[in-house]
Structures are given as C-alpha cells and as structure tokens.
C-alpha positions in Angstrom: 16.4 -54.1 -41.5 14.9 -53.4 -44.7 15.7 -49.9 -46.9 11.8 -49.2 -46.4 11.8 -49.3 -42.4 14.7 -47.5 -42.2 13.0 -45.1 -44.3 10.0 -45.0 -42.1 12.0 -44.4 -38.9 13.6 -41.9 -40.3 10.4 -39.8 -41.8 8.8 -41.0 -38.6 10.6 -39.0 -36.2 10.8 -36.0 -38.1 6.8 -36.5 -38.3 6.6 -36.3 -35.0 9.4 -33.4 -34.6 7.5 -31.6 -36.6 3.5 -32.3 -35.0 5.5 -31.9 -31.5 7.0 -27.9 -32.3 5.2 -24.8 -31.6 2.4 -23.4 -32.5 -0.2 -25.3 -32.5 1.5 -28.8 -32.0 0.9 -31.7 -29.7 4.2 -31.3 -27.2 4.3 -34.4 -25.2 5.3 -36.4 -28.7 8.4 -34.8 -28.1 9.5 -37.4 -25.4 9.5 -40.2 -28.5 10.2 -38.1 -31.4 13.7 -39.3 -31.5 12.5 -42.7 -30.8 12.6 -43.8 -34.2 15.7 -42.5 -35.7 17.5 -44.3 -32.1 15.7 -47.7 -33.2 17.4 -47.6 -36.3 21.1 -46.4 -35.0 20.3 -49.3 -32.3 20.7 -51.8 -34.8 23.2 -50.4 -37.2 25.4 -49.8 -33.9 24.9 -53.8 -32.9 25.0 -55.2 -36.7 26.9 -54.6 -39.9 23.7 -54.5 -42.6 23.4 -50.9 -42.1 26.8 -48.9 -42.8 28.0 -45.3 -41.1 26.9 -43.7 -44.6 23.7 -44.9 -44.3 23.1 -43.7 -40.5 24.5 -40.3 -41.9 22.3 -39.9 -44.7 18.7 -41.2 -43.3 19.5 -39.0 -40.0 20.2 -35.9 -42.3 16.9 -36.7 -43.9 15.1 -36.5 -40.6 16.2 -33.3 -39.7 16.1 -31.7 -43.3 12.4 -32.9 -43.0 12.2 -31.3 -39.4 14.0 -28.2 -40.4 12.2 -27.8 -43.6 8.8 -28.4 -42.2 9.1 -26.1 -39.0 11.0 -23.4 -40.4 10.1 -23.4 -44.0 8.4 -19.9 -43.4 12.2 -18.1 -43.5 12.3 -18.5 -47.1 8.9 -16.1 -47.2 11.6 -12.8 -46.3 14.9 -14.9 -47.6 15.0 -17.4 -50.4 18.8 -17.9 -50.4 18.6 -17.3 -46.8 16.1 -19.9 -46.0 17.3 -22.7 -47.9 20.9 -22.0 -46.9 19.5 -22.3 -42.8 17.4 -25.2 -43.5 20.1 -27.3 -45.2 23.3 -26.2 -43.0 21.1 -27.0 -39.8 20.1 -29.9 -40.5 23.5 -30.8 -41.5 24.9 -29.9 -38.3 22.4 -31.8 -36.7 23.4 -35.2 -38.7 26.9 -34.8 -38.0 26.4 -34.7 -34.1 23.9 -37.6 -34.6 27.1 -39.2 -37.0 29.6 -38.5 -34.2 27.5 -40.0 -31.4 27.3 -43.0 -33.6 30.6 -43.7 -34.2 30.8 -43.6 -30.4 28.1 -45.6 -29.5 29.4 -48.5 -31.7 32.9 -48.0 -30.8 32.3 -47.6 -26.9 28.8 -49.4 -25.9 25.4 -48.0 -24.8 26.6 -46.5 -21.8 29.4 -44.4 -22.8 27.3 -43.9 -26.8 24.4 -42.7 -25.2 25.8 -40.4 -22.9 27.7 -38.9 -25.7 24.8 -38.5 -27.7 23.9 -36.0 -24.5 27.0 -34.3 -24.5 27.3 -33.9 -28.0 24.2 -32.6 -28.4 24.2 -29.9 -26.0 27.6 -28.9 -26.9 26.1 -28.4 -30.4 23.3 -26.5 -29.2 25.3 -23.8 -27.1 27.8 -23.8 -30.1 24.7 -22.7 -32.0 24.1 -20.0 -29.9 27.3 -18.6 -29.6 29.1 -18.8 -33.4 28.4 -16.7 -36.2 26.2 -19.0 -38.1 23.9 -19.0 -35.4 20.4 -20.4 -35.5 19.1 -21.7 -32.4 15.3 -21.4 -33.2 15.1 -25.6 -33.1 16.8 -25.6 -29.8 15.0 -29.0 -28.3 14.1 -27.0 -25.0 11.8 -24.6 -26.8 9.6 -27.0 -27.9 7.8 -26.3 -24.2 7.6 -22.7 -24.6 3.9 -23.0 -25.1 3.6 -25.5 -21.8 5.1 -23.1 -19.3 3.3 -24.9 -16.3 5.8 -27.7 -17.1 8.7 -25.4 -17.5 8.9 -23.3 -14.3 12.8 -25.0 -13.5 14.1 -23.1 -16.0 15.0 -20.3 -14.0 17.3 -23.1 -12.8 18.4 -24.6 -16.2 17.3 -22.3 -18.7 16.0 -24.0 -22.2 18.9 -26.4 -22.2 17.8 -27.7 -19.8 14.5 -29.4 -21.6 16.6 -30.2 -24.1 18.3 -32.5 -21.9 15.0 -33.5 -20.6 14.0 -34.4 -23.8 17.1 -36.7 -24.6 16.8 -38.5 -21.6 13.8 -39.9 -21.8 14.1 -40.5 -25.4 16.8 -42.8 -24.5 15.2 -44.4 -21.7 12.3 -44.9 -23.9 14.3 -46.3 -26.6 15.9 -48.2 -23.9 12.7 -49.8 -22.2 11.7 -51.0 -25.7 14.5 -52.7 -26.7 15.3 -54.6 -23.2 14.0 -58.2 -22.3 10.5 -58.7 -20.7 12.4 -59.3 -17.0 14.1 -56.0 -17.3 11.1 -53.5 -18.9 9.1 -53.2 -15.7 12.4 -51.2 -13.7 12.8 -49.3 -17.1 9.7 -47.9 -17.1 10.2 -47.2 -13.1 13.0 -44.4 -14.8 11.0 -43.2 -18.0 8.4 -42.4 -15.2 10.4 -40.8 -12.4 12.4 -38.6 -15.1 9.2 -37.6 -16.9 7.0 -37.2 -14.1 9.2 -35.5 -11.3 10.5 -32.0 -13.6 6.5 -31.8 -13.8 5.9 -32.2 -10.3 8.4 -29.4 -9.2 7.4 -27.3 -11.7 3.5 -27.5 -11.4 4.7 -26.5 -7.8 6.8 -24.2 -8.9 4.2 -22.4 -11.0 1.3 -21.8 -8.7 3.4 -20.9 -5.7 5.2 -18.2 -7.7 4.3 -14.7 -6.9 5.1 -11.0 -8.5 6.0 -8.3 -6.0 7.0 -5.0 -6.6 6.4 -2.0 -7.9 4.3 -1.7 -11.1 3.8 -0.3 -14.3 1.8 0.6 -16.9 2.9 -0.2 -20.3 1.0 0.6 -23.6 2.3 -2.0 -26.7 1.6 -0.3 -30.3 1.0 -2.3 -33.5 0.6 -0.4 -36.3 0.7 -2.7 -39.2 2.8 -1.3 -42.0 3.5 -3.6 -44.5 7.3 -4.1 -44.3 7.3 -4.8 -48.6 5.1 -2.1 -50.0 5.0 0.9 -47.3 7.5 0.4 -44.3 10.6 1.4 -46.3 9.0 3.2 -49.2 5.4 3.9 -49.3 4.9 6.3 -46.0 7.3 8.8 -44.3 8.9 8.5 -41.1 6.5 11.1 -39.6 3.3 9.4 -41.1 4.6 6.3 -39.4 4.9 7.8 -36.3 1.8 9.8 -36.4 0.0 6.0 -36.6 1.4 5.5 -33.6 0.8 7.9 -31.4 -2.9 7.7 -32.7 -3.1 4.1 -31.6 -1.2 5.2 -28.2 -4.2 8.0 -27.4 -6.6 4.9 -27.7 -5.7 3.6 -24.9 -5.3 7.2 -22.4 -1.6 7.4 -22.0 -2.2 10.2 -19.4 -2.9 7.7 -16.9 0.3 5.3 -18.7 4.0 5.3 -18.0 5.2 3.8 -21.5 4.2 3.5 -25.3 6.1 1.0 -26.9 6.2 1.3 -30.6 7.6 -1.1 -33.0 11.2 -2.3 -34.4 12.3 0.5 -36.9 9.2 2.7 -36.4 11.1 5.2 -37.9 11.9 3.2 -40.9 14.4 5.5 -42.8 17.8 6.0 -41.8 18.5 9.0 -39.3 22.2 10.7 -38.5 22.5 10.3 -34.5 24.5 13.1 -34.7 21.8 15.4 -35.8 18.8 13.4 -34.4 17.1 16.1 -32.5 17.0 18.0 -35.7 14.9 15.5 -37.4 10.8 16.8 -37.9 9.7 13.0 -36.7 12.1 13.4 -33.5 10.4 16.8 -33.2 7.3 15.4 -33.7 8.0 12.9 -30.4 9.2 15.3 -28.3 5.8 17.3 -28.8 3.9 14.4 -28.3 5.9 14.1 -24.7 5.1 17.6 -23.8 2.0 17.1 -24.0 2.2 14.2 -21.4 5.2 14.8 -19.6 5.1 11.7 -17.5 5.4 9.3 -20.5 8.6 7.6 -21.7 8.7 6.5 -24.9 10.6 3.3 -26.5 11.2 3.5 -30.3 12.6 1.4 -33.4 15.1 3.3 -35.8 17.2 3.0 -38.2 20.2 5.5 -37.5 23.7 5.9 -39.1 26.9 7.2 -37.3 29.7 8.8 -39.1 33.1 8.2 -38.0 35.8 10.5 -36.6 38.6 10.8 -39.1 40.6 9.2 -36.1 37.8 7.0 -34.7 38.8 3.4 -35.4 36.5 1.5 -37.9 34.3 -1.1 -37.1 34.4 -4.3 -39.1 31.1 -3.3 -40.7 32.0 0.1 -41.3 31.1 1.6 -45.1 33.1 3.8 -47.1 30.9 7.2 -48.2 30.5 7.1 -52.4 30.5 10.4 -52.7 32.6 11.9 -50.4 35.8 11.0 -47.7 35.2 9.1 -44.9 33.0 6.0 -43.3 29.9 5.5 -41.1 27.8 2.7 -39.9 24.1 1.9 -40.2 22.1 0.2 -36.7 18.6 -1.0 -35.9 18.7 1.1 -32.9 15.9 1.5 -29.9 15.6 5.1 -28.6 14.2 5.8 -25.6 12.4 9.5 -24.7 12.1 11.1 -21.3 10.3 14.5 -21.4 13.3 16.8 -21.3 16.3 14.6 -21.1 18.9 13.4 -23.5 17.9 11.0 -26.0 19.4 6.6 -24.9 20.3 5.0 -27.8 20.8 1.4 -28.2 22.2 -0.7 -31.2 21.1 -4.2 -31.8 23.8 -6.8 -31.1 22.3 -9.8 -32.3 21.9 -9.6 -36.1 20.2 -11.9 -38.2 22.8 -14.2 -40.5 22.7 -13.7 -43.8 20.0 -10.8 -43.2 21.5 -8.7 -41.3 24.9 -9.1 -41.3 27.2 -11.9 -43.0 28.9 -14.3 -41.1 32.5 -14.5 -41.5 32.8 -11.7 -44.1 36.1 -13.0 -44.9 34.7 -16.3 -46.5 31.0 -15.7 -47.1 31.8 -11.7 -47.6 31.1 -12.0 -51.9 27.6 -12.7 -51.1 27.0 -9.5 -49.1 25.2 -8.0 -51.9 22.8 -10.8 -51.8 21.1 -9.4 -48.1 17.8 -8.1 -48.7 16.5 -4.9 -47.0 15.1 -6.0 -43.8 15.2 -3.5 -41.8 15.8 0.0 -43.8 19.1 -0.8 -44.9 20.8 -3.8 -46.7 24.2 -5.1 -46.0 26.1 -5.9 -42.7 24.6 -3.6 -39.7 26.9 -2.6 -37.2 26.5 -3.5 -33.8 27.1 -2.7 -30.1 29.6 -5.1 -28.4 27.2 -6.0 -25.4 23.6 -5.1 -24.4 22.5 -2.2 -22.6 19.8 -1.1 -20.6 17.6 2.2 -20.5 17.3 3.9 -17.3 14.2 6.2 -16.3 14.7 9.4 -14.4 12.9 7.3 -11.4 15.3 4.8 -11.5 13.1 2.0 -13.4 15.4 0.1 -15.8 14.2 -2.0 -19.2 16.3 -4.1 -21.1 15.5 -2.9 -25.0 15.3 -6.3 -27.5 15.2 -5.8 -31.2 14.1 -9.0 -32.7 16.0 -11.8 -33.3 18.0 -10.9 -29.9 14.6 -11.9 -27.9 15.4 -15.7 -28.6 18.7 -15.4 -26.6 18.3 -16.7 -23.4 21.7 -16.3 -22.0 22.1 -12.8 -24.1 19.1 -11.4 -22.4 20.7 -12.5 -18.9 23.3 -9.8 -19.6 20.7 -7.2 -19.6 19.8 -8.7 -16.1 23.3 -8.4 -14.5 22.8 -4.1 -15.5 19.5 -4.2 -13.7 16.9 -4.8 -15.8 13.5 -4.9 -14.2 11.7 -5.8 -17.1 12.2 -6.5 -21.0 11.0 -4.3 -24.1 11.2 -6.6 -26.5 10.3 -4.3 -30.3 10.1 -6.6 -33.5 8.9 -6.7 -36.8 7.5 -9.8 -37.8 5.7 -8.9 -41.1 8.4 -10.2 -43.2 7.7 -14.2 -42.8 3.7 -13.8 -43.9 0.7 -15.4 -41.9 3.0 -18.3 -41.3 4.1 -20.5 -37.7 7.2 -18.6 -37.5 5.9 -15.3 -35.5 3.9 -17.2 -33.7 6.9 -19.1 -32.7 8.8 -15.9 -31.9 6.2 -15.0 -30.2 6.3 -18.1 -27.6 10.1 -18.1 -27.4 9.4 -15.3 -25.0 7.3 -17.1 -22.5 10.8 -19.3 -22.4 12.8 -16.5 -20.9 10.0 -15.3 -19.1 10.6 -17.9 -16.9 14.4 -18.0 -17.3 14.7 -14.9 -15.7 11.4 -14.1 -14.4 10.9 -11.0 -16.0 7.5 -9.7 -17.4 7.6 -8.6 -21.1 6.1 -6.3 -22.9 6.0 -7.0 -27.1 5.8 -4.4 -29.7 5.4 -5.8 -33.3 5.1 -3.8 -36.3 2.7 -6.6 -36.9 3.0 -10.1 -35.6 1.6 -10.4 -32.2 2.0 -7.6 -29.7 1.1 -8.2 -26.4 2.0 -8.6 -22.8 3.8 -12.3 -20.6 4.4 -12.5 -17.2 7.0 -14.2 -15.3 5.6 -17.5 -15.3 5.5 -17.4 -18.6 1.6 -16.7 -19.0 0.2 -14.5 -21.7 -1.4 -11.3 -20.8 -2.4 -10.0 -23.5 -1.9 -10.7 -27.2 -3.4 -8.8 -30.3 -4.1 -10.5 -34.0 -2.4 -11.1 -36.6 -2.1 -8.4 -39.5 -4.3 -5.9 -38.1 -4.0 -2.6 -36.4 -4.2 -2.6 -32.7 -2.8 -1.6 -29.3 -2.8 -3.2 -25.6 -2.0 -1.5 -22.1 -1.2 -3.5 -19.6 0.3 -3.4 -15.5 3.1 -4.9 -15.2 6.0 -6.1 -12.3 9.3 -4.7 -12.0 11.5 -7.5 -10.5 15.0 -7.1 -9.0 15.3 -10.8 -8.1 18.2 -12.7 -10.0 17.5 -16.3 -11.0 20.1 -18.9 -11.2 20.0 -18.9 -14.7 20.6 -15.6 -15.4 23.6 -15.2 -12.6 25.2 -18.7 -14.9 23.7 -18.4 -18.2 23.9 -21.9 -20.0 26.0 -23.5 -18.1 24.7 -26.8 -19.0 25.5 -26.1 -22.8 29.4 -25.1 -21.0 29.8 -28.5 -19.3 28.8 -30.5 -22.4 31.2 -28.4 -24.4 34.0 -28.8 -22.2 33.2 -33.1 -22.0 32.8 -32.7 -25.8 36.2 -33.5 -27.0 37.9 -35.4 -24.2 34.6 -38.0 -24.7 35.6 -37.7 -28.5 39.0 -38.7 -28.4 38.8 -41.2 -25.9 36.2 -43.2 -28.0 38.5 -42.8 -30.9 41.5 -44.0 -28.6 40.3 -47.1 -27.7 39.5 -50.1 -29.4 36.2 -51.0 -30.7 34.5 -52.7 -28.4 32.0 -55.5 -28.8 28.5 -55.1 -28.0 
C-alpha cells in the first residue's frame, strides 16, 4: 500500500467522522467512518510494508483531524485549553487503536476485533470517569439528533451506540474484504445488526407515553455577554432584574417555575450572609408577589471555613486576613418563605474549572481563565443533589458541563428526580457547533432516563425536550428570549439509570485480561 492511500484512508475516515457528528451532519456515515482507517490496519495486520509506527502515527492523524474539526470551537473560551483537549484526545484515541493492533496481529481477526470493542469502550468509560475527562466525542452521541433510532438507550445508555457503531464498522470492513462466496452471508449480519436496534426503537418511540403529573416551567435567556458584561459590565441586581422581566413575558401567575441561567448572579456571594444580599432580596420580592412560583438560579457563592472545618483540596488561603474559603458555581433554589437549597456543581470543566491532578498539572493553575465569576480550581460537592418543592416535586439541578454525564445524571435519579433543570452558559464558545452540540447531548439522556428537561442558557439555546428525546421548544442563538412549557414528572426508573454504564464496566474489566493474554501468547499467523 502506497504512502498516498494510506494517507487517504486515514483523512478519509476522519472526513467522514467529522460530516457524520452533530449538528448539522449526515449520521448514518457513521456506520463506515471507521471503514477506512480498518482497511488500512487490515493490511498492515496481514503484511509487513506498513510498520506499528506507521499504524500509530496515521490513526493519530485521523482523530487529530476528527477532534480538531468537531471540537475546534473550545479554543474560542480556551486557547491553551483547547489545543491541549484536542491533541491529548486524540492521542488517547491512537493508543487504543495502537493497542487493538498489536492484538489483532498478534491474536487473529477474531480475538483483534473483539478487542478493538473492548478496548474502546473501556477507553470511553475511562473517559468519563478520570480527571482528564472529555467525553464530548463519545461514539454513541453521534445519534443524539436521531432519537427515533435511539429509544434502547434507556437500556444501554450512549455506550451502547457506541458499540453499535463498532460493530457494524467491523462487519462492514469485514464484508469488503471477504471472497465473493462469503459476502452474500456477511451482508445477512451488517443488515440484521443495523436494521434490528432501528426496528425496536422506532417501536419503542411511538409506543412511549408520558403519564403523570405536570408542570409548568418558564426557561429564561437573557443574553449577557459572558466577555464584556456578565462578570464586569452589569450588577448582579441588573442581571436579575433582566430576568424577571423576561419571566413576566410569559405570565408566571399561571407558572410553577422560572428557570434562569448558570451564574445569573455572576459575582461571588457569601452563603453565609446570602439573605442579606439586595439581589437575594430582590428575589424574594419578586416571590411575594407570586407566592406559588419556585425559582431555580445560577450563582457564584463562596464559603468560609470553620477554623476546625477540614479543608477541601480546592480550598484558598484569604490574602488579607487568617483563614480559607471556597468559591462554587452553585444553583439555588427559592420557595416563597422557606430556606434557601443550595447546590454546588460537581462536574467541573478540566483545565477551566478546576485542574486535573493539581499535584502534576497544579503550576499551570494560574493559566484558567474566568469562566464562570471566578478563576482557579472551584470546589465541589462530592455527589449530586436534588431540590425538593414544598409539594413534594423533586428536580435534579445541572450546571453545564455536568448535563453531558449520563451515568452522573442517573444519580440524581436514584434521589428522586422527576425531572432535570439543566442551567448553562454557553456564550463563551461563539456562534460555533459546540452549543448546538450541548444542546443535543440532552436529547441523549432524555431517553437514557426518560426524563423531560427544561434548559436555561445564558445564551446558547434554551428550550424544552421530552423523554423521547424530542425538542419542545428551542429559542435562537444570541438573542434575548424566554419559553414556557408543560412538562411530565416521571417516577419510573429505567435500566440504565438503576446500572449506569455498565457496558463501559464490562469492557473495562475484559480490558486487561484480553491485553495480557495477547501479549502471552505467541504471534500467531494470519
């Protein structure tokens, strides 16, 4: 194989990686995106003109090509950031190519292909799970827009299509490399394995139903430009006043929630003096006016510690005086007369939000930029929690970044969480894919744990998805607006939210044991 068809295999199926991937893409390319890049391992696996170095090194140019082309957008908020994503991922993604490889050449198609499974799903929970966590390429969200096709991941979660999209990629690869006598039962599989999932899903989708009781949400965007205004240009109370505005739009005597955006109030608040605050005040006028309404609101709030209060890993030493606190992106939540819920994000941004191993990467923490009111590591809460209303109706709060955790967000299903809240701020990336992206992701777990969701973006897209995964409602792009919609409490739990990824378990546990016994045998001959 010549240098210039390896080098079009390998920009081929990034090509298509790339046209396949939300938004706006052409999703069925998916099931022979990685057609290509397998042609080429094919042959280096069955002959010795193309060495392990090369495999490496045109694989890592497929998925720097991938990486770089879907998720270019990061480097808009992030520079450092978004380089230092685009290259690590893609090199984690060559080196479990690289492994299954080594595998495949040492062990057969069988045993090599089946690794190349394993591996990859092993790398994939890994990815959601570690510190360096960066799952937005997950292979199963590339259906997040095609939720008629989807509706078994309540059963599998998004792993799930990413196993769906290996297989047939490897029968595909498989059916074009095998003698004419043998292609006509090949393409028996590709079929059955790409048609069935449709079948019981298309099923699956209009049989589904909503029951329960209802309610009716109102989803604020204000549009306050997170560089120039959100942190420096308006107060908190002018913020909030912006909201509550676009909230009166849309008659909140006859609503049961305003949702307003990821750090609303953008400037820092003491928890320990938060009712004292004029834009806390300014809230809990607004509810006495319409004492029925419960509010959901993004902050950015600090807690001092106790002098014997044990310190957080993230905790900051006061320059001007004794003693430590911690800074959150925090969700409140406002009953008319009650005690103020807080919750603190759990799932920060790397590199953004907080640094990843502070012990090796901790030198560059005064790199982080201000996203979000404050620079430097955030603290965090250790697991989710949920906001209860005086009637006993339970959201699951979602700052952000946490909203593309499928197996997170199950947590806030096992405390009884009849619908999500998911607040963001997606300003930061520009009029790019990557909050229309985000905001797909959520149709994905949707479904996962059949859930409506209601989205509040500083700007972005807010709007409204119900638990098949269909969009409600959705406002523009970069422009003030606000939606209401009714929407389904559910008490149901799906399979995936009782077991999480359990697919992404099962390939990590075969991960090493297939490893070593490919390294313990001899090389065999195929």
């Amino acid at each position: 194989m010549t240098r210039n068809k390896k080098l079009f295999l390998s920009v081929l199926s990034a090509l298509m990686l790339w046209v396949c991937w939300p938004a706006g893409g052409i999703t069925a390319i998916v099931f022979v995106s990685l057609v290509p890049l397998l042609l080429m391992e094919y042959y280096a696996a069955h002959e010795s003109a193309i060495s392990k170095a090369q495999i490496f090194g045109y694989s890592y140019l497929t998925f720097l090509l991938w990486n770089g082309a879907t998720t270019w957008w990061v480097c808009n908020a992030t520079l450092g950031g978004g380089l230092f994503a685009i290259f690590c991922n893609a090199l984690f993604m060559a080196v479990v190519f690289q492994l299954f490889h080594v595998v495949h050449k040492r062990s057969g198609d069988l045993v090599g292909y089946f690794s190349l499974i394993v591996f990859w799903l092993a790398f994939e929970y890994l990815h959601l799970h570690w510190e360096l966590s960066w799952p937005w390429l997950t292979l199963g969200n590339v259906f997040s827009v095609q939720p008629t096709w989807i509706q078994w991941y309540e059963w599998t979660g998004s792993l799930g299509g990413s196993l769906w999209v290996l297989v047939v990629n490897i029968l595909i690869t498989q059916w074009l490399l095998s003698s004419e006598v043998k292609r006509k039962k090949k393409m028996y599989a590709v079929v059955t394995v790409l048609i069935v999932p449709l079948i019981i899903s298309g099923i699956r989708y209009y049989t589904y139903e909503e029951k329960g009781k209802t309610i009716r949400v109102i989803a604020t965007q204000p549009n306050i430009d997170p560089y120039n205004e959100k942190f420096s240009g308006m107060s908190n109370e002018e913020q909030i006043i912006k909201v509550l505005q676009l909230a009166n739009l849309e008659s909140p005597d006859s609503a049961d929630y305003i949702l307003a955006p990821e750090t609303a109030i953008a400037n820092s608040l003491w928890e320990s003096d938060m009712e004292e605050y004029p834009e806390i005040k300014l809230l809990r006028n607004y509810m006495s006016a319409y004492p029925h309404i419960k509010l959901i609101v993004g902050a950015s709030t600090s807690k001092v510690y106790a002098a014997d209060e044990k310190l957080s890993a993230t905790a900051r030493k006061f320059t001007q005086q004794d003693g430590y606190y911690d800074s959150y992106n925090t969700a409140l939540f406002f009953q008319n007369k009650k005690p103020l819920q807080i919750f603190h994000k759990s799932k920060l941004v790397p590199g953004v939000e907080r640094m990843p191993y502070p012990k090796i990467f901790g030198f560059l923490e005064k790199l982080s930029i201000d996203m979000g009111g404050t620079s430097g590591s955030l603290g965090v809460q250790p697991e989710p929690s949920v906001f209860i209303s005086s009637d006993s109706e339970i959201a699951a709060p979602v700052i952000c970044y946490e909203s593309i955790y499928g197996d997170y967000l199950a947590e806030y299903i096992h405390k009884g969480a009849q619908w999500i809240a998911v607040i963001t701020n997606d300003g930061w990336w520009g009029n790019t894919p990557g909050y229309r992206q985000h905001f797909q992701y959520a149709r994905i777990h949707a479904i996962e744990l059949r859930r409506d969701i209601a989205r509040s973006a500083n700007t972005g897209i807010s709007g409204f998805i119900n638990q098949r995964g269909d969009v409600l409602q959705q406002t523009p792009y970069w422009q003030e607006a606000v939606v209401r919609e009714r929407i389904t409490l559910n008490n149901q739990i799906t399979i995936y939210a009782r077991y999480g990824d359990y697919i992404g378990v099962i390939a990590a546990c075969l991960f090493l044991p297939l490893l070593l016994t490919a390294f313990l045998k001899r090389k065999k001959s195929i």
